[in-house]
C-alpha positions as CSV (number, residue, x, y, z in Angstrom):
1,X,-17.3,69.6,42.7
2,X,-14.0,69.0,44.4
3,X,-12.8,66.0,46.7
4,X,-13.2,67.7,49.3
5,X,-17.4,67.7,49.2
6,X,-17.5,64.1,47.4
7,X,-19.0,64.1,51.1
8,X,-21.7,66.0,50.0
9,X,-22.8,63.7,46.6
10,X,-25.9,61.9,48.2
11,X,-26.6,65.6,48.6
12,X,-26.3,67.1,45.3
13,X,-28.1,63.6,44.1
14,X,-31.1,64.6,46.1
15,X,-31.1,68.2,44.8
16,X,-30.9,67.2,40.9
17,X,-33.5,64.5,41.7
18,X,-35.5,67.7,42.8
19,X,-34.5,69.6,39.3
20,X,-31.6,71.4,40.6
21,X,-29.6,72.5,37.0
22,X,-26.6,73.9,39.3
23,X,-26.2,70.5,41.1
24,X,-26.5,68.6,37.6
25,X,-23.9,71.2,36.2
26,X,-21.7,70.3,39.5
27,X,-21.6,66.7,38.8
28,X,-21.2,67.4,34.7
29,X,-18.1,69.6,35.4
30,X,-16.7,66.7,37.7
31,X,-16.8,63.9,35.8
32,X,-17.5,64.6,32.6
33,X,-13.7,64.7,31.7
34,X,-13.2,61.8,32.7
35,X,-15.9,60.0,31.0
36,X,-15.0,61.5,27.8
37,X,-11.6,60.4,27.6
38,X,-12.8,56.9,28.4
39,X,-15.8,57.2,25.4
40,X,-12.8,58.5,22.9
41,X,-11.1,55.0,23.6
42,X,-14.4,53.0,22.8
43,X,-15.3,54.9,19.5
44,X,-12.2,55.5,18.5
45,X,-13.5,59.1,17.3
46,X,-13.5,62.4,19.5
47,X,-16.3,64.5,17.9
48,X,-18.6,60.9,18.4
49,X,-17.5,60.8,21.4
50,X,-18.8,64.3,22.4
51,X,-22.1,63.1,21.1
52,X,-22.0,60.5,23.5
53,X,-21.0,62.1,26.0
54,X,-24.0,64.6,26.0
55,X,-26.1,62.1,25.5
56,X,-25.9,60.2,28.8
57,X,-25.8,63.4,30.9
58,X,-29.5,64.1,29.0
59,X,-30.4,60.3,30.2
60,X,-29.2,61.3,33.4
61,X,-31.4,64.4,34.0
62,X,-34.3,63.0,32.0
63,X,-34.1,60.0,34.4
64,X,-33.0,62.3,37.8
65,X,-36.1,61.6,39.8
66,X,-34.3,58.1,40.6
67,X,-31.1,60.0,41.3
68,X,-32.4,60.1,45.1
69,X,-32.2,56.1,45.4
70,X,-28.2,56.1,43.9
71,X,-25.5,55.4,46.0
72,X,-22.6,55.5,44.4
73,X,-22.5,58.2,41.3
74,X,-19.6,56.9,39.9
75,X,-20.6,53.2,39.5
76,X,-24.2,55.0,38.0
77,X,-22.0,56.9,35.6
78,X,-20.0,54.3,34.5
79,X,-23.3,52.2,33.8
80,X,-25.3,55.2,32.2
81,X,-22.5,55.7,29.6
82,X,-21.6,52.1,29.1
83,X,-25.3,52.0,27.9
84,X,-24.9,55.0,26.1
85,X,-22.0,53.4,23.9
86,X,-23.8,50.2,23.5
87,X,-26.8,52.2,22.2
88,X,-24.4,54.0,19.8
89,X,-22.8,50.8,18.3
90,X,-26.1,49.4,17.9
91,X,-27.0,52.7,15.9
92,X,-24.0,52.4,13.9
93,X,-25.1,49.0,13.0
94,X,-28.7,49.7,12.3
95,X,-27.3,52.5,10.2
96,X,-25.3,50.1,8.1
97,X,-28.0,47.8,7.8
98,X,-30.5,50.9,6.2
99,X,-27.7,51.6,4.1
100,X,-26.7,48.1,2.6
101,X,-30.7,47.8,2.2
102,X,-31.0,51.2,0.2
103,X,-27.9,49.8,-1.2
104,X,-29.3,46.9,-2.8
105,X,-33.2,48.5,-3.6
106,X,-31.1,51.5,-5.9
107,X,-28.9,48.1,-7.4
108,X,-32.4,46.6,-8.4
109,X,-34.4,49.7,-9.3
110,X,-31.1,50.3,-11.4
111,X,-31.3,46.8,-12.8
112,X,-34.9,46.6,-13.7
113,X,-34.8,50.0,-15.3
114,X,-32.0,48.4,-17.5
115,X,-33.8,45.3,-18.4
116,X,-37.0,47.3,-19.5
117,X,-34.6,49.5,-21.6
118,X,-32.8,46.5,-22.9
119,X,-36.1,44.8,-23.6
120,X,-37.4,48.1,-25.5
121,X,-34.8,47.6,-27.8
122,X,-35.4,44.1,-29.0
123,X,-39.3,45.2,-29.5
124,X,-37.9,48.2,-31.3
125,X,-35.5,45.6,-33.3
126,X,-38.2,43.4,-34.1
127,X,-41.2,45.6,-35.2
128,X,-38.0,46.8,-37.3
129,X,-37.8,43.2,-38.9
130,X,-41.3,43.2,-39.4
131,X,-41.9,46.4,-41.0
132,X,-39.0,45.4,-43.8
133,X,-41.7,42.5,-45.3
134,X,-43.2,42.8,-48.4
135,X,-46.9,43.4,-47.7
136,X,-48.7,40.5,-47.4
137,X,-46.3,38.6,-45.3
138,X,-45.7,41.4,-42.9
139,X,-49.6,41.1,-42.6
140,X,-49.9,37.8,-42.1
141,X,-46.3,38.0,-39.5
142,X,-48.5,40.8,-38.0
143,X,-51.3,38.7,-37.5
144,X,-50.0,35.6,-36.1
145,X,-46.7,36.5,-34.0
146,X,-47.7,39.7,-32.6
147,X,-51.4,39.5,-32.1
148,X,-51.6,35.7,-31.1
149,X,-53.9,34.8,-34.4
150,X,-54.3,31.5,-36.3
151,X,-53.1,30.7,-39.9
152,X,-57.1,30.0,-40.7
153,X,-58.1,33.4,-39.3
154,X,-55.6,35.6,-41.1
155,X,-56.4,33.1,-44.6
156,X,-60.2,34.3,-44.2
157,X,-59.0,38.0,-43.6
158,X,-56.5,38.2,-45.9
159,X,-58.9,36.0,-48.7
160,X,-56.2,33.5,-49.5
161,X,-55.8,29.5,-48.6
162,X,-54.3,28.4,-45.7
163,X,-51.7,27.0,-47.5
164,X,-50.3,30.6,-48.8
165,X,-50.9,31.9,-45.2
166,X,-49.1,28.8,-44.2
167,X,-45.7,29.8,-46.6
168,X,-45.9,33.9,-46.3
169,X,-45.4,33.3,-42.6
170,X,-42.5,30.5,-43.1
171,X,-41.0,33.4,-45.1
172,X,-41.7,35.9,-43.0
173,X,-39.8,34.3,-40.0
174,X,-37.0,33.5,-41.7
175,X,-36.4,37.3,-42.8
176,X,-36.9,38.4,-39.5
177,X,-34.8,35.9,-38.0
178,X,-31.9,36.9,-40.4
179,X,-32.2,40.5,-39.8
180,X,-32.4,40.0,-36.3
181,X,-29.3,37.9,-36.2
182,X,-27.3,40.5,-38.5
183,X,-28.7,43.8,-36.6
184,X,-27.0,41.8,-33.1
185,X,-22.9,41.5,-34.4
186,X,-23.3,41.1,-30.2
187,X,-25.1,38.3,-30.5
188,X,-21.7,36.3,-31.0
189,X,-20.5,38.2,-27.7
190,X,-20.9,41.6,-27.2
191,X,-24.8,42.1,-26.7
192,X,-26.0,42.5,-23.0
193,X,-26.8,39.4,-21.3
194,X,-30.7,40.6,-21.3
195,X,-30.5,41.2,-24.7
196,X,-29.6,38.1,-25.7
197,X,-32.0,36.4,-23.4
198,X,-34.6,38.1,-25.0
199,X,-33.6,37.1,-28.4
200,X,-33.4,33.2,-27.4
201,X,-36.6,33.3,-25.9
202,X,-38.2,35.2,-28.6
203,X,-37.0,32.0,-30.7
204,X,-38.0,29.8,-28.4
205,X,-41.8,31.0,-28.2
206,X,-41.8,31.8,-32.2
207,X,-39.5,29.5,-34.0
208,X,-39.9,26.6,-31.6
């Protein structure tokens, strides 16, 4: 389309409206040009800027059965791919959000997959401590810290006074308590910060 049939635009407007591809291609070849260059100076990025580009021509001829009521193509232009731009920074931002949001889930999947490892190694650790007791006071230990029994219980089971039952697990802590502390140098520093939260509460709910 040349200036000298501009004339003709409420024409060509009426045809597309109709489905007329060479009428939309007439209009394409006239202004896309210029609408390019002007979406290269909003995103800053030519190949985005095609993208654009072909995207408000394909609003314009999925929407051309309005094209008959326009009557001025340029100023509809101008709105169609001022829209078009908006809807692309708004993409770029929704993009952005999915990917801080994936972001994040993979930072917490990552983290709880490191606390379950870190906290299978102080259970590993501990049934470690517990398997180093002499017989009796690893059964009694057994009996009491890991399956939640009482001192009277484990005396009937075990056939001895409450009293023994009483000392074997006073001794029993205090070996496992030692050879937790000396298996963790990192304890004094070095240990992961789960690790170590894990070892205070395990004092706190056993040696309380």
């Amino acid at each position: 389309m040349t200036d000298n049939n501009l004339y003709n635009e409420k024409e060509l407007l009426l045809r597309v409206a109709k489905g007329d591809g060479r009428a939309f291609n007439e209009i394409y070849e006239f202004y896309s040009g210029t609408i390019y260059n002007t979406l290269v100076r909003f995103t800053q990025d030519p190949e985005e800027a095609k993208e654009v580009l072909q995207q408000t021509f394909i609003n314009l001829w999925e929407s051309r059965a309005v094209l008959g009521q326009v009557t001025s193509l340029k100023d509809y232009l101008f709105i169609a791919s001022r829209n078009a731009v908006f809807n692309y920074f708004k993409q770029l931002s929704r993009q952005a959000r999915l990917k801080d949001q994936l972001d994040r889930a993979d930072r917490t999947a990552s983290h709880t997959i490191q606390i379950a490892a870190e906290q299978k190694e102080f259970e590993n650790l501990w049934q470690k401590a517990i398997n180093r007791l002499p017989l009796q006071q690893r059964q009694v230990y057994q009996r009491l810290e890991r399956e939640n029994g009482t001192l009277d219980q484990v005396a009937e089971e075990l056939q001895i006074s409450r009293a023994t039952a009483k000392k074997h697990l006073e001794l029993a802590r205090k070996s496992v308590r030692d050879y937790l502390r000396k298996s963790l140098p990192s304890y004094f520093g070095d240990a992961p910060a789960t690790i170590l939260l894990f070892f205070l509460l395990f004092f706190q709910n056993h040696y309380a």
